[in-house]
FIVO-549885 format. One line per field, with one value per residue (C-alpha): residue number from 1; residue in one letter; y, z, x. Coordinates in steps of 0.1 Angstrom, whole numbers. Each point is the difference from the previous one (the first is absolute). Example, Ala and Ser with C-alpha at 12.3 -4.5 7.8 and 13.67 -1.06 7.14 Angstrom:
2
roba	[1|2]
vexgu	[A|S]
c2	[-45|34]
c3	[78|-7]
c1	[123|14]
! end
This chain:
648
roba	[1|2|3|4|5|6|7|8|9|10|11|12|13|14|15|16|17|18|19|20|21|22|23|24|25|26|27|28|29|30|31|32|33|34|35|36|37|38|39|40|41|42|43|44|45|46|47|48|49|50|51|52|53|54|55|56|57|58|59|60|61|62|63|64|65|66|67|68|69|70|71|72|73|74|75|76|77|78|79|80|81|82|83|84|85|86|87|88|89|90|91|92|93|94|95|96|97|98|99|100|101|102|103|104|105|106|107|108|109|110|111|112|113|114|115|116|117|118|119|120|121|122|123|124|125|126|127|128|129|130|131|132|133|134|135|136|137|138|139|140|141|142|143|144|145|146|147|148|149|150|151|152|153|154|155|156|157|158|159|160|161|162|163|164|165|166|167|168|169|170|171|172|173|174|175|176|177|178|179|180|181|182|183|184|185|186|187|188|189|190|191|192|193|194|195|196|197|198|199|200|201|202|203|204|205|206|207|208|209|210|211|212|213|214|215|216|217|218|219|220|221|222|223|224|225|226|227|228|229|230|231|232|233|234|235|236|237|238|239|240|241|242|243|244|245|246|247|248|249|250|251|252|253|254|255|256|257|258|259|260|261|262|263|264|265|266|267|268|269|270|271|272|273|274|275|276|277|278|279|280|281|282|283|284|285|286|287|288|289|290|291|292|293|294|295|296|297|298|299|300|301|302|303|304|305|306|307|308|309|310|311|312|313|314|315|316|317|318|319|320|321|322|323|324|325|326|327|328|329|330|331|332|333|334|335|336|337|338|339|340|341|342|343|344|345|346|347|348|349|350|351|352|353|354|355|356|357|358|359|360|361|362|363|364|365|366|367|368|369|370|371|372|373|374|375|376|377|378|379|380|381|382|383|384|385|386|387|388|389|390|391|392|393|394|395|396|397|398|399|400|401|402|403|404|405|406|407|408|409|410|411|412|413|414|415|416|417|418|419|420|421|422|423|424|425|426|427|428|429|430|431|432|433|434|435|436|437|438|439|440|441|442|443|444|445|446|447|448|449|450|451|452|453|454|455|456|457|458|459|460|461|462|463|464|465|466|467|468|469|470|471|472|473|474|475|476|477|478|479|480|481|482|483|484|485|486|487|488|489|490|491|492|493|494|495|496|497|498|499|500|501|502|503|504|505|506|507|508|509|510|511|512|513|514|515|516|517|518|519|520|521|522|523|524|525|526|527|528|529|530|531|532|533|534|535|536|537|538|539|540|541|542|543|544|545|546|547|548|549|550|551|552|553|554|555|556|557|558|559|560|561|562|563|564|565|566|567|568|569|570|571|572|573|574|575|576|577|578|579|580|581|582|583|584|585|586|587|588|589|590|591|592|593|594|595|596|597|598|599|600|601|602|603|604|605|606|607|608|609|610|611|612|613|614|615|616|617|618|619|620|621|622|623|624|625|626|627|628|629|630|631|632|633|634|635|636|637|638|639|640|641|642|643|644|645|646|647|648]
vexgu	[X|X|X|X|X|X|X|X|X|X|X|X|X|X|X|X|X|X|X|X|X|X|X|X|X|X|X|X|X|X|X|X|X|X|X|X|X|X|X|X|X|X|X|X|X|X|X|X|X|X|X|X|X|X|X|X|X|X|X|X|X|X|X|X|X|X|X|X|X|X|X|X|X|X|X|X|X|X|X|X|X|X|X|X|X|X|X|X|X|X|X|X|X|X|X|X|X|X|X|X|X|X|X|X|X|X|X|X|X|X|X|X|X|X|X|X|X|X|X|X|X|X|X|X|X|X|X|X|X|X|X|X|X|X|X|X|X|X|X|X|X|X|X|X|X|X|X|X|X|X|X|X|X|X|X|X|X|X|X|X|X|X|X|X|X|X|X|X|X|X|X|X|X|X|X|X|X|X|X|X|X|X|X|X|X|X|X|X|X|X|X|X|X|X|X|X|X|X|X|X|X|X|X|X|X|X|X|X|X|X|X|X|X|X|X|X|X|X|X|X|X|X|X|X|X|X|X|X|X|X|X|X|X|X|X|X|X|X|X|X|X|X|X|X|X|X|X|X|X|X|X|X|X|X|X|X|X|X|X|X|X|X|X|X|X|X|X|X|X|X|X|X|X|X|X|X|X|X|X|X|X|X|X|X|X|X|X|X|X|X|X|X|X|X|X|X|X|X|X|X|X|X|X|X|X|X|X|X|X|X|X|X|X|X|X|X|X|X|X|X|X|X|X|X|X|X|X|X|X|X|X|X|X|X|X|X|X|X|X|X|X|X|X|X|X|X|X|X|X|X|X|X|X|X|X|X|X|X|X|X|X|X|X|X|X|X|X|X|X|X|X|X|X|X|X|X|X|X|X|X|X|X|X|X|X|X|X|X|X|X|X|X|X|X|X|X|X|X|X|X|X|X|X|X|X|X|X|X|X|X|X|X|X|X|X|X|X|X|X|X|X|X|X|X|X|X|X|X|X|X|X|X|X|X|X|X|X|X|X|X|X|X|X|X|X|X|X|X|X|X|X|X|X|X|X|X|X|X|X|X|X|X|X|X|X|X|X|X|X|X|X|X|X|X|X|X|X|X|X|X|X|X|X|X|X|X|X|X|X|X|X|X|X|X|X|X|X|X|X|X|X|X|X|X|X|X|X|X|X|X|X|X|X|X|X|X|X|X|X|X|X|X|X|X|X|X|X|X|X|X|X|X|X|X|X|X|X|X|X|X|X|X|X|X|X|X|X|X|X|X|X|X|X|X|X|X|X|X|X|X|X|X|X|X|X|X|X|X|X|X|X|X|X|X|X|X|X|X|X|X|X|X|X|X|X|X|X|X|X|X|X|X|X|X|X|X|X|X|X|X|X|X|X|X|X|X|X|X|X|X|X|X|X|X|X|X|X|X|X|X|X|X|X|X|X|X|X|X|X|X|X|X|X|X|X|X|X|X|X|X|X|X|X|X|X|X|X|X]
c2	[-505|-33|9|10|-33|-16|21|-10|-39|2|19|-28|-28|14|8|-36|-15|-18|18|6|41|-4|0|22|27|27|33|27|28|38|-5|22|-9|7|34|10|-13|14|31|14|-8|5|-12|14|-24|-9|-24|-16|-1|-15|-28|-11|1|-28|-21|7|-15|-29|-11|-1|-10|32|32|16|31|13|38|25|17|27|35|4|6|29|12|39|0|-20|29|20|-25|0|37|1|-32|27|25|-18|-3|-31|-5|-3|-39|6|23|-27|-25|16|14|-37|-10|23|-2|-40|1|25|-13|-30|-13|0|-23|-23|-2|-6|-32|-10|1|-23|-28|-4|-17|26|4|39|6|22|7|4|15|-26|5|4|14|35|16|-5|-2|32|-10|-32|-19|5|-23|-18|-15|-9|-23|-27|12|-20|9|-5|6|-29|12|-28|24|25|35|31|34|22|-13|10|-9|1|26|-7|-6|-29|-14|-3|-17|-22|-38|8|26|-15|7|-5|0|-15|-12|0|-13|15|-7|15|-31|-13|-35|12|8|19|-18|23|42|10|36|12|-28|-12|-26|3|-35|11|-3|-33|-13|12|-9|-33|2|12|-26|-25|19|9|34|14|-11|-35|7|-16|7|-25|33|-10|-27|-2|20|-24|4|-26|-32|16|5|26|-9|36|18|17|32|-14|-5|-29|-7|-12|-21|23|-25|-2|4|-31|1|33|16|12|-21|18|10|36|16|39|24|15|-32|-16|36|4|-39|-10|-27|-12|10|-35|-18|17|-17|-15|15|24|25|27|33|22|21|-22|32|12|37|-15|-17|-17|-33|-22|-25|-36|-31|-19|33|34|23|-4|26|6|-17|-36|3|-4|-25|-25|6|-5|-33|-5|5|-21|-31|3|10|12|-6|-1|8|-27|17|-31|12|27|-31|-23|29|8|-39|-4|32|-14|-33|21|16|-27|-20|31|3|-36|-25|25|2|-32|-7|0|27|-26|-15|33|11|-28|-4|40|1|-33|18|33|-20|-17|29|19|-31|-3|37|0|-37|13|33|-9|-31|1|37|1|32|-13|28|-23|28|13|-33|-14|33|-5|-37|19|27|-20|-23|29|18|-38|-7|40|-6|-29|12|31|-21|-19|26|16|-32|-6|30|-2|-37|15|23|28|34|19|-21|2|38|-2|-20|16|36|-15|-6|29|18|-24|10|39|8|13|19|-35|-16|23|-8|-40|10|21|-27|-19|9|18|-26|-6|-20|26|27|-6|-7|39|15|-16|17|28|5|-10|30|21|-15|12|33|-6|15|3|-40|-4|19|-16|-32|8|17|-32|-16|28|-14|-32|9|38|-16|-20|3|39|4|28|19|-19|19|35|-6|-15|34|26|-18|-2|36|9|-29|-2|-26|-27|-27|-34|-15|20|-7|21|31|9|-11|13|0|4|23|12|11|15|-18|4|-6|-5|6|5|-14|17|28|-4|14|24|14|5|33|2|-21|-4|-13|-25|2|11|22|-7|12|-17|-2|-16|-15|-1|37|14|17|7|-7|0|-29|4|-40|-13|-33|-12|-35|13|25|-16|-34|-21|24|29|-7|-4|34|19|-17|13|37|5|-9|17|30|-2|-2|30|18|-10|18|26|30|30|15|8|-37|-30|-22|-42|-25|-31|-17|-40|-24|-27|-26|20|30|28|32|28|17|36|29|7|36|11|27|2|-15|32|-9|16|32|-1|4|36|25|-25|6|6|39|9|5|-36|-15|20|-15|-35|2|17|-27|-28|16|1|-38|-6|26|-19|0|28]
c3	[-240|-9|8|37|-1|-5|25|23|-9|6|37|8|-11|9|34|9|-4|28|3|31|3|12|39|-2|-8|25|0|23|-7|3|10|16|36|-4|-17|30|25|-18|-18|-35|-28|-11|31|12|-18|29|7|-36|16|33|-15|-27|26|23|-28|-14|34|2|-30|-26|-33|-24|8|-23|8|-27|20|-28|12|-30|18|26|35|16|39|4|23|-19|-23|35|15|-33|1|33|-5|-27|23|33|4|-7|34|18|-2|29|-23|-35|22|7|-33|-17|20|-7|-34|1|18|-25|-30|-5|-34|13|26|-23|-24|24|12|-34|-10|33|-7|-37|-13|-4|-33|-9|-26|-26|-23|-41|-24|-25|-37|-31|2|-15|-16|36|35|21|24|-1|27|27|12|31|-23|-35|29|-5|-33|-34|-36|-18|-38|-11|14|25|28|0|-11|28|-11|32|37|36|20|39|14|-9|35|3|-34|7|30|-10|-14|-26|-17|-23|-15|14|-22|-2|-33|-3|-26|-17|28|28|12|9|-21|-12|16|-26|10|-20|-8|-28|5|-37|-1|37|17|37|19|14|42|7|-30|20|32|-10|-12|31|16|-16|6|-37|-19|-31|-21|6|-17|-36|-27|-24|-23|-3|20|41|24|18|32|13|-6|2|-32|-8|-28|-14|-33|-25|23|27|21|25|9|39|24|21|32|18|33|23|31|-4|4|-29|-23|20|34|6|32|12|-3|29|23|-20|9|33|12|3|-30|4|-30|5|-20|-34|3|-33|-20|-22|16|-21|19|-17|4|5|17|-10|-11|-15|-34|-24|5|-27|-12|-13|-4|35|13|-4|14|10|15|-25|24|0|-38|9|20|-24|-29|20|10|-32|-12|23|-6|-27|-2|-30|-26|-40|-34|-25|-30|-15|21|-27|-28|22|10|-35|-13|31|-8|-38|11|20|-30|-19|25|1|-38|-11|33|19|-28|-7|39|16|29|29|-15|-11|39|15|-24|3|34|0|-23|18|37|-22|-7|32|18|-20|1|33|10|-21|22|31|0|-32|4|-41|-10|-35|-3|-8|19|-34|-22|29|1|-38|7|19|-22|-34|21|9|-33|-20|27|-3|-38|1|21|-23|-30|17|14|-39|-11|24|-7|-40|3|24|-28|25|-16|35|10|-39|6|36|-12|-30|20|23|-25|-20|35|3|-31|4|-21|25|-21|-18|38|8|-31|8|39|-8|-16|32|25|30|30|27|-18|-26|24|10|-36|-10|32|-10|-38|16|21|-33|-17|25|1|-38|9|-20|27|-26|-8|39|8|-30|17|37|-11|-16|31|23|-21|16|36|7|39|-18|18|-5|-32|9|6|-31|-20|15|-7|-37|-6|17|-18|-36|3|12|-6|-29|-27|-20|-27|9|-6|18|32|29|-3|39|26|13|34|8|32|6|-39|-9|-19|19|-15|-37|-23|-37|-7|33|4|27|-16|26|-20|-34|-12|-36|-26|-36|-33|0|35|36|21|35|27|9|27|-6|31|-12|2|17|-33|-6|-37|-26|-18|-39|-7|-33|-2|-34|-2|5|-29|-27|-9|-26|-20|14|34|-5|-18|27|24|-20|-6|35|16|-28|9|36|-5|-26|33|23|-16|-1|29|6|28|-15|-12|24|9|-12|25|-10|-23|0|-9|27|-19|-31|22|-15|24|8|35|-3|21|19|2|23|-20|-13|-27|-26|-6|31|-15|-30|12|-3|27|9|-27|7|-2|-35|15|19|-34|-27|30|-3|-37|0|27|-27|-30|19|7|-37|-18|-19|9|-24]
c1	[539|13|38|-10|-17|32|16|-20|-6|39|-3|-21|17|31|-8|-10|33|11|37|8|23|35|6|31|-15|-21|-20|6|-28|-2|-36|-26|14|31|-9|-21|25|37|-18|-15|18|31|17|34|23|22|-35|9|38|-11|-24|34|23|-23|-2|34|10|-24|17|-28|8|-6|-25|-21|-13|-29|-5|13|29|0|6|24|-14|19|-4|-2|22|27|10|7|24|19|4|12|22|17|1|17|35|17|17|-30|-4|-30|-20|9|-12|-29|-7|11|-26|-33|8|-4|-29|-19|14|-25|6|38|-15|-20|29|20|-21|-7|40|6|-28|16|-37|-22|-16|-23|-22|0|-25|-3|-26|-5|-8|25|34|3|32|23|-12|-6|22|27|-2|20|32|-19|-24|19|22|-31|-13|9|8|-29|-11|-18|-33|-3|-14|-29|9|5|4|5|7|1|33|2|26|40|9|-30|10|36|-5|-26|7|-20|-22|-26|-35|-32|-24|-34|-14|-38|-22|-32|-20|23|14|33|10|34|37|23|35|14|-3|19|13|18|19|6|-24|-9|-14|-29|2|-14|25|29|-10|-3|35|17|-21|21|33|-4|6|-16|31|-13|-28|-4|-23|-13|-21|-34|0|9|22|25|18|21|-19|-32|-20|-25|-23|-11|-17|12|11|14|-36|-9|-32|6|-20|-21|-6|-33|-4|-10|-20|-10|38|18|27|28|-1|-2|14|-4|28|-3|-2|36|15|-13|12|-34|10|38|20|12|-30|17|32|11|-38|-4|-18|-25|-4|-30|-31|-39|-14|-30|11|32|10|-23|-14|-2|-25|16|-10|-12|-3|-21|30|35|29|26|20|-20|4|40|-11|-16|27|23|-12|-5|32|18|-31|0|-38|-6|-26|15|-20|20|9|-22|-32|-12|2|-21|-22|-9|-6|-24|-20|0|-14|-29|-7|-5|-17|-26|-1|-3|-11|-22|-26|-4|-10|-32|1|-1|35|13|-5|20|24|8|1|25|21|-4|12|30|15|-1|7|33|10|-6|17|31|1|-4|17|31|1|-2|-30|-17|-31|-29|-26|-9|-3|-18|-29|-5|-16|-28|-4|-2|-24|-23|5|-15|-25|-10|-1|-20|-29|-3|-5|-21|-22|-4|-9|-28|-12|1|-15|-34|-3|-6|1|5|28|14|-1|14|33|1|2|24|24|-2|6|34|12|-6|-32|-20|-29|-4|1|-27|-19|-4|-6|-28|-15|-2|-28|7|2|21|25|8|4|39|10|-18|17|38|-7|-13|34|20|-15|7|37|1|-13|-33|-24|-28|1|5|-31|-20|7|-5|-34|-8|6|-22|-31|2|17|5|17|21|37|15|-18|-19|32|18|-31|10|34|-3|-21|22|29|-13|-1|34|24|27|-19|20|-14|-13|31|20|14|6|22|6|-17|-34|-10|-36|-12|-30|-14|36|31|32|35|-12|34|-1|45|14|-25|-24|-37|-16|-31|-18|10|-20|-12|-1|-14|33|18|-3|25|10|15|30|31|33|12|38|3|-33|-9|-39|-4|-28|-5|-15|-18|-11|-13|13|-15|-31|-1|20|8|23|25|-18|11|37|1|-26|32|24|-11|-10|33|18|-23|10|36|-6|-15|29|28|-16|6|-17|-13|-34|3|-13|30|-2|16|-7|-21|-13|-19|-22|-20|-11|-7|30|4|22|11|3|3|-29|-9|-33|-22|-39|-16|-7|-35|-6|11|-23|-28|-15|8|32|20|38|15|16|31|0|-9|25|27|-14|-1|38|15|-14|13|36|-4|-8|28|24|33|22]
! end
């Protein structure tokens, strides 16, 4: 809880710096208009080729085009032409002409490489599967996109074990073929841009990276590493963690319009919008439609388009935006939560609770005033969230202390036996001993005031399955006020489940959960076996009927309560014999024999799941004028003494 905290105390903060994004750069979006106007998706890619070649020609400075471009997109009727291109003869220049030109026409990703060949500064995505490298990769990667990746073996980058490249034709022609992948935290947010992948050895800039580099008439091998600490390209500086990870500036929007102006797709490739406004920008084509891509909460913002995450690191990138952890910030961290501490331990008691409260909450404001003054205006991240919640905490936790002391005191100075008993219940109820609790709150008389402190015991039994102390007390309670709350169904319920309910010591906690309904337990479980009924009981245990939810298997399950029969020495060998009796039973197998599955023990209660076989209790049968045929018995009688012959 108190990392999200942080997370978000740094969203916050972050999000109100006053950086203003970078004007060169521009979003054209694959958005619901543009879906409805040029078609469902996946368009024909001669649209991709159409779009790159308008702003190929209205000079813009570098294109980066997030669609995937994985599987090739083939025409029907392209495999046709080709066969009859085989087929025709060669002197027919009319018919190659015509042929030459079908077969351009269908073959789309010819066009779009085509187009993307000619602009020279288009940048595609491909995609990895992070986590830690196995013996060798699937796959290497192909030779389109080692031309921008690095050698890389000091683990400055975040691991990839498999990845997804667009089709050869695409890559070859592109400027650059580089990862796009978002980095989330616990929460599901984006904070973090991996500059680097590492693939077995060979690290790919992730797609914002590189177009910031051909933005600057840069490649990837003008990229340098200093491991551990910053990327660098050119002049440009990119302060980093430990893996190769900035934490950009995610700009707010002013006015109501986003950080980065967003124009349709459709209206730049129908002429609606000039292609002339993206001279000299970097321009980021991708999906904001409803049905398409994920949107991704960050900080300033409760969902951006894969392609306005470009957008911002980008920016950031080439303004240095950027926020940094020091390496020192974990030292100063800790000597700030150690002064807390010792301001909690030492000064807090020794203040009276007005002072405690405004010094506290002086201290508290210090700190999240300087984590946040450092954020939003030094870009530096020192996490103060959590040394700054444990000022209210300890405060609450003394004042909280202080007023129970005081209470006790009160009430031991009145000399008032009923309030004696009253706190004296309660805090045997705190520490567990409920029958004692019970005791002392007996002793009270019935009144308004005791009511909800006899209820809460009265659920606590029933929490520790000990309907019969649960109904003891909510009968208690019917003497004074039979309307009180539910607890004419608690009584019902406290009765029915005294009678069919797994019991346990006082001590004991819970084994499974129990869920009450109606004047029946649902869902109670005995280890992993879910307890469906009360098959028979005994001088020393009870045997249930069971299911095991792993495998579907219907079981019997054999209890003893140990505790509750021996104690001391006696105890630790009635443990001993009965699982070494158990395991005795297990090994053996027989068909006439019942089969052991498991045996266990839950808080002093030992039991066994066996087979469970459906038959009649023999009492039935010996009773005069029911007793069993000869022949039935002489085969019972000869199916056991088969079970018990020794082995020869």
């Amino acid at each position: 809880m108190i990392a999200t905290l942080e997370l978000r105390f740094y969203d916050f903060a972050g999000a109100s710096s006053a950086r203003a994004p970078s004007s060169r750069i521009a979003i054209i979006a694959i958005d619901d208009q543009s879906i409805a106007t040029i078609g469902p998706w996946p368009w024909p890619r001669n649209v991709h080729a159409r779009l790159i070649d308008q702003l190929a020609a209205a000079k813009a400075k570098t294109i980066v085009y997030t669609a995937s471009f994985f599987e090739p997109q083939l025409d029907r009727g392209l495999s046709f032409i080709r066969q009859i291109k085989q087929l025709s003869r060669p002197d027919d220049a009319k018919l190659a002409a015509l042929i030459a030109q079908a077969e351009a026409t269908l073959d789309s990703d010819g066009q779009l490489a085509s187009s993307i060949k000619n602009a020279g500064n288009v940048v595609i995505p491909s995609i990895f599967r992070l986590g830690e490298p196995q013996d060798k990769p699937d796959a290497p990667l192909p030779a389109f996109a080692l031309k921008s990746a690095l050698d890389e073996n000091t683990g400055f980058s975040v691991a990839a074990i498999k990845t997804r490249q667009p089709i050869e034709s695409l890559g070859t022609a592109a400027a650059g073929v580089d990862h796009l992948n978002q980095v989330q935290d616990v929460d599901g947010a984006v904070r973090q841009e991996a500059l680097l992948v590492n693939y077995y050895g060979k690290a790919v800039p992730s797609i914002a990276l590189l177009a910031a580099l051909k933005s600057l008439d840069l490649t990837a091998a003008d990229l340098k590493l200093k491991v551990g600490e910053s990327v660098q390209i050119g002049k440009l500086q990119i302060k980093t963690d430990g893996a190769a990870r900035m934490l950009p500036q995610f700009y707010k929007a002013h006015g109501g319009k986003p950080a980065f102006a967003v124009d349709s797709f459709y209206d730049v490739f129908s002429g609606k919008i000039p292609a002339s406004m993206y001279a000299n920008k970097i321009v980021v084509i991708g999906a904001t439609a409803a049905a398409m891509g994920t949107q991704f909460p960050m900080p300033g913002n409760p969902a951006l388009s894969s392609a306005e995450v470009i957008a911002n690191v980008i920016s950031s990138i080439l303004n240095q935006h950027f926020f940094v952890q020091p390496g020192w910030g974990a030292w100063a961290t800790l000597g700030v939560f150690l002064l807390v501490a010792a301001y909690i331990v030492v000064a807090l008691p020794r203040l009276s609770a007005g002072l405690a409260a405004l010094i506290t909450f002086l201290l508290l404001a210090a700190l999240l005033g300087i984590e946040f003054s450092l954020l939003s205006g030094a870009a530096l991240w020192f996490k103060l969230v959590f040394p700054a919640a444990l000022l209210p905490i300890g405060y609450l936790a003394l004042m909280t202390q202080r007023f129970l002391v005081a209470g006790q005191a009160k009430t031991v100075s009145n000399q008032n036996p009923a309030g004696a008993n009253r706190m004296l219940g309660l805090a045997l109820q705190g520490q567990g001993q409920l029958d004692m609790a019970f005791d002392r709150l007996k002793q009270v008389p019935l009144g308004d005031s005791i009511m909800d402190n006899l209820y809460s015991l009265g659920l606590e039994f029933e929490r520790g399955r000990q309907f019969n102390q649960a109904h003891a007390v909510f009968e208690h309670m019917a003497a004074y006020k039979k309307d009180y709350k539910d607890l004419k169904l608690k009584l019902n319920r406290a009765r029915n489940l005294s009678d069919t309910a797994v019991s346990f010591s006082t001590d004991s906690p819970p084994v499974g959960a129990v869920t009450l309904a109606g004047s029946a337990v649902e869902n109670t479980t005995l280890g992993r076996y879910q307890i469906e009924k009360t098959l028979g009981k005994g001088a020393m245990g009870v045997v249930y009927l069971g299911h095991d939810p792993r495998i579907g298997r219907v079981v019997a399950i054999k209890t003893m309560a140990l505790a509750k029969e021996f104690e001391g020495q006696g105890l630790v060998d009635a443990r001993e014999r009965f699982f070494r009796e158990a395991e005795t039973a297990g090994r053996l197998q027989h068909q006439n024999i019942v089969t052991i599955f498991d045996v266990g023990e839950e808080h002093d209660l030992a039991y066994i799941a066996m087979e469970f076989l459906k038959g009649k209790d023999l009492v039935d049968f010996c009773k005069s004028g029911r007793l069993l045929p000869i022949a039935t018995v002489l085969s019972i009688v000869a199916r056991v003494a088969d079970a018990l012959k020794l082995p020869d």
